[in-house]
C-alpha positions as MATLAB code, in Angstrom:
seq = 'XXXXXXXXXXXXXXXXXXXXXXXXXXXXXXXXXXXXXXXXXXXXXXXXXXXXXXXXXXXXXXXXXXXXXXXXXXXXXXXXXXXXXXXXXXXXXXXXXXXXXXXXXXXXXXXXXXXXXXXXXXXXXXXXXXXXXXXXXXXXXXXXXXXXXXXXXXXXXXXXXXXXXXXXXXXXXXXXXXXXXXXXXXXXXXXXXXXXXXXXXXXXXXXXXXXXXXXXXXXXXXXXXXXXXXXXXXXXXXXXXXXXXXXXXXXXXXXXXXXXXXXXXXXXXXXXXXXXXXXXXXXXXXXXXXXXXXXXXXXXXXXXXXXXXXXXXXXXXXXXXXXXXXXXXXXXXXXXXXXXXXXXXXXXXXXX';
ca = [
       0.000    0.000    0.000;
       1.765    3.226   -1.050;
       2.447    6.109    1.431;
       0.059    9.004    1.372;
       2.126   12.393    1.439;
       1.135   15.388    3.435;
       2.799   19.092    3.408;
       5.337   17.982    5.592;
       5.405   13.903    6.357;
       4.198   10.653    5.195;
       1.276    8.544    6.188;
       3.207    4.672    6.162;
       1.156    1.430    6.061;
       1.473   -1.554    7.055;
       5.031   -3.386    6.887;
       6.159   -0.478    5.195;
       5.223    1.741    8.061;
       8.366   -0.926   10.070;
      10.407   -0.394    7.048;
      10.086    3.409    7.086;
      10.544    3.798   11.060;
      13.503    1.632   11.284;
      14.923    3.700    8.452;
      14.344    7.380    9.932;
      15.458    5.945   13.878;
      18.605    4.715   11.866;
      19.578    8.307    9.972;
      18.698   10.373   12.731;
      20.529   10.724   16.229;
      17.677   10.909   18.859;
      19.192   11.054   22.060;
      16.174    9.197   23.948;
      12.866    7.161   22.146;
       9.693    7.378   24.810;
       6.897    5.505   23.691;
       3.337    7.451   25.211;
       0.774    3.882   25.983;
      -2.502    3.591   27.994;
      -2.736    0.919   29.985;
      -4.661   -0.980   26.896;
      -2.138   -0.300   23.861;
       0.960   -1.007   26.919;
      -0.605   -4.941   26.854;
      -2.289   -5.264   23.634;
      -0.008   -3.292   20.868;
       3.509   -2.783   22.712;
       4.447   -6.049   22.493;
       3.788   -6.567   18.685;
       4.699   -3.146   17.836;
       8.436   -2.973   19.899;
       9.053   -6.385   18.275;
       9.333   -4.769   14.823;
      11.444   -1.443   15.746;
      15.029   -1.538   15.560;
      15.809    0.207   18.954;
      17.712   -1.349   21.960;
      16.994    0.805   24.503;
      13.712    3.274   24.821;
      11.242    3.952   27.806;
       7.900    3.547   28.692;
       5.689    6.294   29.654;
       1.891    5.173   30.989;
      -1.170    7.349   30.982;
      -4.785    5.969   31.933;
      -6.781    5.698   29.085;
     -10.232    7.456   28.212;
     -11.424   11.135   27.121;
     -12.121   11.728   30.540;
      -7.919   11.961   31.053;
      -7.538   14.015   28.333;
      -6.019   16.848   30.512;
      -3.802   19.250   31.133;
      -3.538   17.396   34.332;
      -2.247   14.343   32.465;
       0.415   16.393   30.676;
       1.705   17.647   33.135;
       2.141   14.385   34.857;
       3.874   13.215   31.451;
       6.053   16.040   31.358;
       7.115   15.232   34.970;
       8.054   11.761   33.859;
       9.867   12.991   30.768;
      11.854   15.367   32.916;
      12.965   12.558   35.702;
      13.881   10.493   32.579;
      16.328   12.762   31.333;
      14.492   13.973   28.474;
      15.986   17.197   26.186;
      15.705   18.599   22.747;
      16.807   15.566   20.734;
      14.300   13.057   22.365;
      11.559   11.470   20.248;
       8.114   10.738   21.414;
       6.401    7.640   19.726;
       2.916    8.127   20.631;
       1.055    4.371   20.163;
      -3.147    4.721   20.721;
      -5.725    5.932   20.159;
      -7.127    9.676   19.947;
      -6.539   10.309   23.378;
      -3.045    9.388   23.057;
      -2.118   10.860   20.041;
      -4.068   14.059   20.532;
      -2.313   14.490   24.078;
       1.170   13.152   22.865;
       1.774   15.305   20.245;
       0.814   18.090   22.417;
       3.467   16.885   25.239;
       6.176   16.704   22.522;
       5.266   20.180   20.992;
       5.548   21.947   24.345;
       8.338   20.074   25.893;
      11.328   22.363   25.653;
       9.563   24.178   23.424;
       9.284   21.208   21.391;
      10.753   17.954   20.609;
      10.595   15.322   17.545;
       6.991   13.032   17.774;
       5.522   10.382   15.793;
       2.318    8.947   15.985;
       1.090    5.228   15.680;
      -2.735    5.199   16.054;
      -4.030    2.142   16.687;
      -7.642    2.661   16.591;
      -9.725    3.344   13.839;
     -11.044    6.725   14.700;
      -7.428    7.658   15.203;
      -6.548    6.398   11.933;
      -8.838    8.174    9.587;
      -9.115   11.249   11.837;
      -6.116   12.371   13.488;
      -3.702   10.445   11.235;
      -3.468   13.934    8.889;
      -3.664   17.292    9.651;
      -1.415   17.717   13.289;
      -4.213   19.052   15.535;
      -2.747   18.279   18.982;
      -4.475   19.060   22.100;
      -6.223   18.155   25.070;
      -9.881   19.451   26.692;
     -10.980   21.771   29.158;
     -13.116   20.038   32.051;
     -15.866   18.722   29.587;
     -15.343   20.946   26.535;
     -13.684   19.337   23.735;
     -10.016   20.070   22.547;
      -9.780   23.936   23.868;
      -6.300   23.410   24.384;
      -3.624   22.982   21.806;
      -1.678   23.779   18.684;
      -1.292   22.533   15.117;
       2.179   20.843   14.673;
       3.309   17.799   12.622;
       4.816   14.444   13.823;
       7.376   13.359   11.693;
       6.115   10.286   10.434;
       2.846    8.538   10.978;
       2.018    4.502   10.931;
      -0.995    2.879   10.293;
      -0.653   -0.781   11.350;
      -4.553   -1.962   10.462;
      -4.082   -5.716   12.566;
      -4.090   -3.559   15.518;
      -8.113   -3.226   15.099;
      -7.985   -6.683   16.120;
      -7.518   -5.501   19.457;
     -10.504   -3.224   19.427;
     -14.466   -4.062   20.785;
     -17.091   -3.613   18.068;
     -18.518   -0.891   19.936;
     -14.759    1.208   19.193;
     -14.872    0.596   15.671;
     -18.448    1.157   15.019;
     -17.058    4.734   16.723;
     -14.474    5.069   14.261;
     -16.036    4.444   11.232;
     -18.882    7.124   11.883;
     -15.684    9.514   10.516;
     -15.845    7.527    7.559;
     -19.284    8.055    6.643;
     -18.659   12.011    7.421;
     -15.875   11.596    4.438;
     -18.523   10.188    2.246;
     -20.783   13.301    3.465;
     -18.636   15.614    2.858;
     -16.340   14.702   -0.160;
     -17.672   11.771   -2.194;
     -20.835   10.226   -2.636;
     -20.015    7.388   -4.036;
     -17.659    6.508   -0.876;
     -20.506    7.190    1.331;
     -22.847    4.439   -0.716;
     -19.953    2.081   -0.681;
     -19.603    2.741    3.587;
     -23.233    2.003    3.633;
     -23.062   -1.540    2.662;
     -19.828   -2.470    4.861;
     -21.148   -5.038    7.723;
     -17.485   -6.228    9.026;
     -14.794   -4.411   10.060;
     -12.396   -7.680    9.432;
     -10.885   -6.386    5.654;
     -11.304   -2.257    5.589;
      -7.447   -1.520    5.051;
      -8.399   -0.305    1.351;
     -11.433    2.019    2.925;
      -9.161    3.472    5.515;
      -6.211    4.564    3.024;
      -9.255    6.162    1.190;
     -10.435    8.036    4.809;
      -6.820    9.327    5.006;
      -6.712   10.507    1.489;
      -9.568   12.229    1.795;
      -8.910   14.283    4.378;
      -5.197   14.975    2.710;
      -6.757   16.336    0.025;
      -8.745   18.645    2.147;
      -5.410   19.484    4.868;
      -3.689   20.193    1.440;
      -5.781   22.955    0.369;
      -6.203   24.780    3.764;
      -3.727   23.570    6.367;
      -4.752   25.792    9.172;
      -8.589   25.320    8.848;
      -9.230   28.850    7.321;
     -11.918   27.797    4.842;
     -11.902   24.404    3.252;
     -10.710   22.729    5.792;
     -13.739   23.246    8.137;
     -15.789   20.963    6.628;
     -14.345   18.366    7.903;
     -16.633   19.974   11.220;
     -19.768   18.681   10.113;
     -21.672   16.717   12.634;
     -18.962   18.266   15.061;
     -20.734   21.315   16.308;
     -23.425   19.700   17.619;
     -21.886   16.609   17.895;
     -19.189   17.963   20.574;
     -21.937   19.888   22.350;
     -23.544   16.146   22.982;
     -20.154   14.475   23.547;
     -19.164   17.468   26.311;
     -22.668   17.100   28.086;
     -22.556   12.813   27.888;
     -19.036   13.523   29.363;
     -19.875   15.442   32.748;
     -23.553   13.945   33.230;
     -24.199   12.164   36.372;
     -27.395   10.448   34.731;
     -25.835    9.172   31.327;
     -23.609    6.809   29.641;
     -20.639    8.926   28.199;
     -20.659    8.643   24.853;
     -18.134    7.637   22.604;
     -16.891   10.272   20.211;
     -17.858    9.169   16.659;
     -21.775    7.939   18.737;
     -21.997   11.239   19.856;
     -20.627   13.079   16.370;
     -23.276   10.455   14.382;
     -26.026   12.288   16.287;
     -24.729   15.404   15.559;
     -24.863   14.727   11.992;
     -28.133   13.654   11.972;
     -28.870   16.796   13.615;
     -27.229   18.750   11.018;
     -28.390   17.166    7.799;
     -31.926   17.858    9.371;
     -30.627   21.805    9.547;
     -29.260   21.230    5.971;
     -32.476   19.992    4.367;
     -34.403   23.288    6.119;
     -31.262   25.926    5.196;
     -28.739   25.049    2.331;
     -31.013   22.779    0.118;
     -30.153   19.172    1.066;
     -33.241   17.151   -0.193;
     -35.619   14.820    1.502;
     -34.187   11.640    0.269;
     -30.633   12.268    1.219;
     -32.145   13.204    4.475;
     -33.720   10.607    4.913;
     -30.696    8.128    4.201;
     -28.298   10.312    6.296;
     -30.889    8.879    8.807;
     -31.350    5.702    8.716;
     -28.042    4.908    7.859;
     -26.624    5.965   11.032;
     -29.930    4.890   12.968;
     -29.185    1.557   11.554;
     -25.516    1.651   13.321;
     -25.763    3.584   16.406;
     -28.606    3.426   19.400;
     -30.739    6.435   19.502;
     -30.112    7.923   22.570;
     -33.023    9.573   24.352;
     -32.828   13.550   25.569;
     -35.002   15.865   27.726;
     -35.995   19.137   27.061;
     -33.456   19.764   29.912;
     -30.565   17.946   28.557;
     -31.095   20.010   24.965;
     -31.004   23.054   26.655;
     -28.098   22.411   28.344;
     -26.435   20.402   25.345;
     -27.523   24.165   23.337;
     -25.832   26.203   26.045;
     -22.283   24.693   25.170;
     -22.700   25.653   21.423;
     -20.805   29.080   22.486;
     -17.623   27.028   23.187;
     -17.473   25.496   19.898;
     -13.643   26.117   18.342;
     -15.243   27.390   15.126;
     -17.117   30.282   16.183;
     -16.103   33.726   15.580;
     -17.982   37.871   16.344;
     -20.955   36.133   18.604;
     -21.628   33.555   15.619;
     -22.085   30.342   16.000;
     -20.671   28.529   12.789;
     -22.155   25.357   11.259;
     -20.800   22.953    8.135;
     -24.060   21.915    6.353;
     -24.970   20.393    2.936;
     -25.999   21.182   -0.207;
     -26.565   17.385   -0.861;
     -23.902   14.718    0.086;
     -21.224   15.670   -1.525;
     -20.689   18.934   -1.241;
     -20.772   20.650    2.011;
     -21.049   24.743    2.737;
     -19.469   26.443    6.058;
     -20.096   28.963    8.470;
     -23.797   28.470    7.903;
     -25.912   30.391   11.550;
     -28.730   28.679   12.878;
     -31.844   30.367   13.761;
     -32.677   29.218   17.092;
     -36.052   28.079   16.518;
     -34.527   25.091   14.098;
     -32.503   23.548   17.258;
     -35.535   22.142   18.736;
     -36.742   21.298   15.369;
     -33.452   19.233   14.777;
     -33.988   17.190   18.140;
     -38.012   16.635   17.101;
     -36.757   15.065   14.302;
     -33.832   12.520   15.526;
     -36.022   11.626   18.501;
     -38.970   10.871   15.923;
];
């Protein structure tokens, strides 16, 4: 499977991923290799993954695994750890996980010492089709999603597909809701193909066309000044549920891609009313991800409350709250406002 190129790095695959990592740890003179785990990817991935990189001697750093630990708090505790281990400007971070781990591990390495070498092995499949390109680090703020962090690119990235094997249903069934946004947003004939997968057991080809489709859209606008943004769509209401699943007392958190398949339900119901996305494509943007995900039941008092964290959303800017809608699948349009009486409109409609 041939590399996919980005501005500045490569997206490897599979054995050539080994070839390529042995080959950059070999031409360049890292003083130290830490490899970032969770307590999962320490005993299910380590083992397999050390046993193909040329390195004698590297160390283990452990955080506990989940959004919840997606903290400042936890960075600081792995910037303690790199510190007592001797860290400085020449280390490498390998960061080998999922979201959580690659998220918060490239934002370790780009604020350690005002930066040091990282590269990033995701080993789930949200990970791998969503922050494989495009070098958002970060971490969240109490419940609010990714407030924290920078844009800065690893130096390599490795997609090693067996290591889905290690994954429950439920975590892939997460992971391939980005898919289907891909499909959404970029090509319709990838979202009719999505529609028909029922087993996660041979999807290597589908997930080197995730990642090239959100190249292709990284290419164009690296910094998220336009294009780029539509890669948001589900998101802004999607994150609103995610952050208020996250800090309820009364709910199941959500995972992200359950919670960002109700927000794009949600959204294609505010694209058929505003931007001209017709009944039919409505109406399979819903059942297709009805089909795949449980409905999840909300109060009046959980929308209202899930509608009050809207004004954190990342993408707004002067007061406005900023939506990625479509046209029809295919072809999305951004920084689309909502008027307020369509929220509860939205909701009516999912919970129908």
């Amino acid at each position: 499977m041939e590399s996919i190129v980005t501005a500045t790095y490569a997206v490897h695959f599979n054995e050539i991923a080994y070839l390529q990592l042995n080959e950059h740890l070999a031409e360049s003179s890292y003083s130290k290799i830490f490899v970032l785990v969770d307590e999962n990817t320490h005993a299910s991935c380590l083992p397999t993954f050390m046993s193909q990189v040329a390195v004698a001697n590297y160390e283990i750093i452990e955080i506990v695994s989940g959004e919840e630990n997606k903290t400042i708090d936890t960075c600081t505790g792995v910037w303690e750890a790199l510190s007592e281990l001797e860290a400085d400007r020449k280390s490498l971070l390998i960061n080998l996980g999922g979201g959580v781990v690659t998220d918060l591990g490239g934002f370790v390495a780009s604020c350690f010492k005002r930066g040091i070498a990282f590269i990033n092995v995701p080993t789930t499949l949200l990970a791998m089709v969503d922050a494989s390109v495009g070098g958002k680090t970060g971490v969240d703020l109490g419940p609010l999603k990714n407030q924290i962090g920078v844009i800065n690119q690893p130096e390599m990235v490795l997609i090693i597909p067996s290591f889905l094997k290690t994954l429950a249903e439920r975590q892939l069934q997460s992971g391939f809701a980005e898919m289907l946004k891909h499909g959404l947003i970029q090509k319709k004939n990838y979202w009719e193909v999505l529609k028909l997968i029922s087993s996660f057991d041979a999807i290597d080809d589908l997930i080197y066309d995730s990642v090239v489709i959100k190249n292709k859209v990284v290419l164009q606008d690296p910094t998220e000044k336009n294009l780029r943004k539509i890669l948001n769509f589900g998101h802004t209401l999607g994150h609103a549920v995610e952050s208020y699943f996250l800090e309820s007392e009364n709910h199941e958190t959500l995972l992200h891609g359950e919670a960002i398949a109700i927000g794009m339900i949600l959204e294609a119901y505010l694209s058929h009313k505003l931007s001209g996305l017709s009944e039919l494509e409505l109406i399979d943007i819903k059942t297709t991800f009805l089909r795949r995900y449980n409905k999840v039941d909300f109060s009046s008092e959980d929308i209202k409350i899930i509608l009050g964290l809207l004004k954190f959303d990342k993408k707004n800017s002067h007061g406005n709250i900023n939506f990625v809608l479509l046209n029809k699948i295919g072809l999305p349009t951004i920084d689309e406002q909502i008027p307020d009486n369509l929220y509860a409109e939205a909701f009516a409609y999912y919970k129908e």
